[in-house]
C-alpha positions as CSV (number, residue, x, y, z in Angstrom):
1,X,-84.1,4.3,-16.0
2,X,-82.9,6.2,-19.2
3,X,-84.6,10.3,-18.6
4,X,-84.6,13.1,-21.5
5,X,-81.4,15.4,-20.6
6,X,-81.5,19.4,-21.2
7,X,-81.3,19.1,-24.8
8,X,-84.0,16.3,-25.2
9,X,-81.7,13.6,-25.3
10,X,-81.8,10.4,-23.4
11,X,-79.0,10.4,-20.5
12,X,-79.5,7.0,-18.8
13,X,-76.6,4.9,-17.8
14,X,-75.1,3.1,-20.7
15,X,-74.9,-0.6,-20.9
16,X,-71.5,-0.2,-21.3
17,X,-68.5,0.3,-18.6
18,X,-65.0,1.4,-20.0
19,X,-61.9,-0.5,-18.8
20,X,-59.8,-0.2,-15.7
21,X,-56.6,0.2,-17.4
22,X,-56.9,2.5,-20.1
23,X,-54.0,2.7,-23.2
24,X,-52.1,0.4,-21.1
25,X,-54.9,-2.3,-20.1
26,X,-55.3,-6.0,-20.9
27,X,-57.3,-8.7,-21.8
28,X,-58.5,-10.7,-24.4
29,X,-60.3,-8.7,-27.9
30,X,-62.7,-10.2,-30.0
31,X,-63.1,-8.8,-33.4
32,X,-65.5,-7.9,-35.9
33,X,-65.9,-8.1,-39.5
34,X,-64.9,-4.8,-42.2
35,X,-68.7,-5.0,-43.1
36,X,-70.1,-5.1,-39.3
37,X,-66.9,-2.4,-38.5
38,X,-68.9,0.0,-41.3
39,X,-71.9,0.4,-38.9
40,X,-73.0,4.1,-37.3
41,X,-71.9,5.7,-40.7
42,X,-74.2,8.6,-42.1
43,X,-78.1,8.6,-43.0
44,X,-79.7,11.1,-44.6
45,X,-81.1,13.7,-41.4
46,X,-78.8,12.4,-38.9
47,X,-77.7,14.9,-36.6
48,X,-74.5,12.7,-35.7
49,X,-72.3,11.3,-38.3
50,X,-69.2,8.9,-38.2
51,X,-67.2,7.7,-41.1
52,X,-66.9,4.3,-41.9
53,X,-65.0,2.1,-39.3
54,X,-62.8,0.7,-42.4
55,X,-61.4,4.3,-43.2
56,X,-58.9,5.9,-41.1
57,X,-60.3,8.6,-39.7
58,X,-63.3,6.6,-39.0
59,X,-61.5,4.2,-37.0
60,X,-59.7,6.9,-34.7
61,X,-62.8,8.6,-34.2
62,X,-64.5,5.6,-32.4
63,X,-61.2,4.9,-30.2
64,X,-61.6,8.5,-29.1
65,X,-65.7,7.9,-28.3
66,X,-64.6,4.7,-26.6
67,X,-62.3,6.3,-24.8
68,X,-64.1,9.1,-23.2
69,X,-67.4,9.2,-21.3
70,X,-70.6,10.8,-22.5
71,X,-74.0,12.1,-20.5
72,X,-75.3,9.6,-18.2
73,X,-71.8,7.2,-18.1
74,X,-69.3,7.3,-15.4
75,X,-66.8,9.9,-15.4
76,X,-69.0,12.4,-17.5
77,X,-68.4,15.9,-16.4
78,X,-69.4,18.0,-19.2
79,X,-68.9,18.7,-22.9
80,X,-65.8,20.7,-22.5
81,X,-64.2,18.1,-20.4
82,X,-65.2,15.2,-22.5
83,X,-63.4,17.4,-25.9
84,X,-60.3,17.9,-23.9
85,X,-60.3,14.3,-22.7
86,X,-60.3,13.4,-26.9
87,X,-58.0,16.0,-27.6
88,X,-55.3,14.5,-25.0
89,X,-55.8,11.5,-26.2
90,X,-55.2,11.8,-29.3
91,X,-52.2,13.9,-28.1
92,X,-50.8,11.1,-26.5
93,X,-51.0,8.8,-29.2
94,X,-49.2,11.3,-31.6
95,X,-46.4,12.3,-29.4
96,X,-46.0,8.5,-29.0
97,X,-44.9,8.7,-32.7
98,X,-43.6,12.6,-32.9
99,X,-42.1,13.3,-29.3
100,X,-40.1,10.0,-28.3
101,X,-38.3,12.0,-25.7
102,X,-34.3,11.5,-25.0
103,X,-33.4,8.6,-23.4
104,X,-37.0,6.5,-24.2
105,X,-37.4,4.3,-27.4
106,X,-40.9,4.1,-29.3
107,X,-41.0,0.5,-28.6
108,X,-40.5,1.6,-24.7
109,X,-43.6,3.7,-24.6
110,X,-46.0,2.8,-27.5
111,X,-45.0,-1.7,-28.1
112,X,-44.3,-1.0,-31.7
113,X,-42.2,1.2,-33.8
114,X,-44.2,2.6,-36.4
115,X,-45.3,6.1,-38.2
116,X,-48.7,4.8,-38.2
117,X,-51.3,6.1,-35.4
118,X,-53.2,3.4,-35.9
119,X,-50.7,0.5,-35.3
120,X,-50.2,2.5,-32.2
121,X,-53.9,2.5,-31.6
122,X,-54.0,-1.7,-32.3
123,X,-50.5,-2.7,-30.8
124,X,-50.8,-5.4,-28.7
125,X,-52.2,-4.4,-25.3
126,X,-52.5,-1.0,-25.4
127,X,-56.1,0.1,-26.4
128,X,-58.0,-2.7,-25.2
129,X,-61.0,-3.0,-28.1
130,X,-58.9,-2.3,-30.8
131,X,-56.7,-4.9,-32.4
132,X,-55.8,-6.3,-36.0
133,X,-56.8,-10.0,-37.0
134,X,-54.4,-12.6,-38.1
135,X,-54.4,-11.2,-41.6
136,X,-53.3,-7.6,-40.6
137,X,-57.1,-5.8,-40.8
138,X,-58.2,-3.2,-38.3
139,X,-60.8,-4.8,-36.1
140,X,-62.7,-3.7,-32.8
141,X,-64.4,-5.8,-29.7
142,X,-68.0,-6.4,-30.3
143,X,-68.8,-3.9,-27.2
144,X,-67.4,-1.1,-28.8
145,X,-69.5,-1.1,-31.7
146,X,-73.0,-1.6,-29.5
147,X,-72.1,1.3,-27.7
148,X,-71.0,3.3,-30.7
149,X,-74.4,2.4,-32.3
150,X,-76.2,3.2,-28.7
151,X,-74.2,6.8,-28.7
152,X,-75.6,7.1,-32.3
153,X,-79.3,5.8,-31.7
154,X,-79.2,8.8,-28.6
155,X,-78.1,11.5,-30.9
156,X,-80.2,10.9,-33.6
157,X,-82.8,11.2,-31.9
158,X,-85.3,14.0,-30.8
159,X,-85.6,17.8,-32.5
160,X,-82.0,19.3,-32.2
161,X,-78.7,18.2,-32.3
162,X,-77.8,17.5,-28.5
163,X,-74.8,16.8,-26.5
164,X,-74.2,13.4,-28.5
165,X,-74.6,14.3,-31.2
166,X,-72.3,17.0,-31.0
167,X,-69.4,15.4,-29.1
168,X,-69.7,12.4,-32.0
169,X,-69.4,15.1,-34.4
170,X,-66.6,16.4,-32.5
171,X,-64.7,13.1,-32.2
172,X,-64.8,12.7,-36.3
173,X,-63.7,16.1,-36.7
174,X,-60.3,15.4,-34.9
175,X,-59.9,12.3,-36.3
176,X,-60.8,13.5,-40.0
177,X,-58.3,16.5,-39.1
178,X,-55.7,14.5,-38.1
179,X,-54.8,12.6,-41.5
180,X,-55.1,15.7,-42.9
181,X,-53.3,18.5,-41.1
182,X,-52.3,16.5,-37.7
183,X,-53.5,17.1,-34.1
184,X,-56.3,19.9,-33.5
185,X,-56.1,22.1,-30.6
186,X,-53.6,22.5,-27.8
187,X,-51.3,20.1,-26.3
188,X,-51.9,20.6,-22.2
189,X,-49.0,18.8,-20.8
190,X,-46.3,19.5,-23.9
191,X,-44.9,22.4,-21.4
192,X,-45.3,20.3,-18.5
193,X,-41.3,20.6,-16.7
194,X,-41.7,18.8,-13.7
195,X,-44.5,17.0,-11.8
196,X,-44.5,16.9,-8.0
197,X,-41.1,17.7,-7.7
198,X,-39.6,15.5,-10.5
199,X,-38.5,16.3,-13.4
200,X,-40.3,15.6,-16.4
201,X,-40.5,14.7,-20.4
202,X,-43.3,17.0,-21.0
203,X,-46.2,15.6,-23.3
204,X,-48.2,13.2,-22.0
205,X,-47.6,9.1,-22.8
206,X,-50.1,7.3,-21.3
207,X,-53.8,7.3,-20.1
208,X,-55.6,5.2,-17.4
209,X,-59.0,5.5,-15.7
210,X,-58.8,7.9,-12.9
211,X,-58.5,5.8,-10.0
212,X,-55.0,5.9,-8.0
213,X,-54.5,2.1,-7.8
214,X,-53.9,1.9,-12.0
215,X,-50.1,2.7,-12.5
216,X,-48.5,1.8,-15.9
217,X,-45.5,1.6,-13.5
218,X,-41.8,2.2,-14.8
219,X,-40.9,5.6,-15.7
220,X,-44.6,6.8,-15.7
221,X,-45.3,9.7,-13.4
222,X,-49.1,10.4,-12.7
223,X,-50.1,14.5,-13.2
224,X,-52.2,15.4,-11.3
225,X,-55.5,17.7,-11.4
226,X,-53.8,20.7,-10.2
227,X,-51.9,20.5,-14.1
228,X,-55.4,19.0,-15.7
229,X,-53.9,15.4,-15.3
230,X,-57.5,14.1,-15.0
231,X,-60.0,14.5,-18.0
232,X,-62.9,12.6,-18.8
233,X,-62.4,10.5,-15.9
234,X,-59.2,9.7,-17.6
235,X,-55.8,9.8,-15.3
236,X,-52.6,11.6,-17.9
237,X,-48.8,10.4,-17.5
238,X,-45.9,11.9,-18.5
239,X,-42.7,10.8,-18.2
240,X,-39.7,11.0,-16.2
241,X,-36.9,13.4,-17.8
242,X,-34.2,11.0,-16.6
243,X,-35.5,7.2,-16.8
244,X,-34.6,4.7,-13.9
């Protein structure tokens, strides 16, 4: 039953359940229309905004909402760890253009070879939700949009901006950020040398829910919380510095 959190918001558990696997998980997406994609953008009093899905920055902010838990939803810890869950995402998904370490090739790590963030984000298998349709247009799976709108309907509601409404904020300020000046914040695995005695990349590559059976196998090495490998119920990999 959904209850009114600390800042007069709703915190029930969401409808929705994000995926086992993470950047690396599979399974079949359905898409949505440019028109339905354009849904959750700003009204007039809205204490949470989100650009349209069709823009750039709009897009990238609801992978990083999908991809990070909010009040009420499994893996939610607080604010702080939910921003730096965003943040190394969206780390990840730069360095997988930026930082292709020696000895790895883009198409080894991200599926595609591109300068584009968001054919990273829609390359085949890697965010589950996000794809492009047969004629090369961004799309997203029906689920992410309900729970985008559900996040929105939550944080636009009550007297005060809330939790929601401010992590939603903060999701479209990265994204918005990032096509203009690139990645926000700081990085906290680009120093990362070596991980449980083996040497590695630095900069992490990958993201999977925080369970130890999910792997992305190969040269993938798990960090692990003592080096903040675990954020927003998120498991970080790096990679090793000498591949198999």
């Amino acid at each position: 039953m959904d209850g009114m959190d600390a800042d007069g918001q709703y915190a029930g558990t969401a409808s929705w359940h994000r995926g086992r696997r993470g950047a690396w998980r599979w399974g079949a997406v359905a898409w949505l229309a440019v028109a339905v994609l354009g849904a959750g953008g700003a009204r007039a009093g809205d204490f949470a905004a989100l650009a349209g899905a069709d823009t750039k920055a709009g897009y990238l902010a609801r992978l990083l909402i999908n991809e990070t838990p909010f009040p009420g939803e499994r893996g939610y810890v607080s604010e702080e760890d939910t921003e730096s869950a965003m943040r190394s995402v969206l780390f990840v998904l730069h360095s997988r253009i930026k930082d292709i370490p020696a000895g790895y090739k883009q198409e080894e790590i991200a599926a595609v070879r591109t300068g584009d963030i968001l054919d990273i984000v829609t390359a085949r298998n890697q965010c589950e939700g996000f794809s492009r349709d047969a004629a090369g247009n961004r799309t997203m799976a029906p689920r992410v949009g309900e729970r985008i709108n559900y996040l929105m309907k939550i944080a636009n509601s009550g007297k005060a901006p809330g939790r929601f409404a401010r992590l939603i904020n903060y999701a479209q300020s990265l994204a918005t950020a990032y096509f203009a000046t690139g990645p926000q914040g700081q990085d906290l695995f680009a120093n990362l040398s070596v991980v449980g005695g083996v040497p590695v990349t630095g900069r992490a590559y990958s993201w999977m829910t925080g369970q130890d059976m999910y792997h992305p196998g190969g040269n993938f090495v798990r960090i692990p919380e003592s080096q903040h490998g675990l954020l927003g119920g998120n498991r970080f990999f790096t990679l090793r510095k000498d591949p198999k």
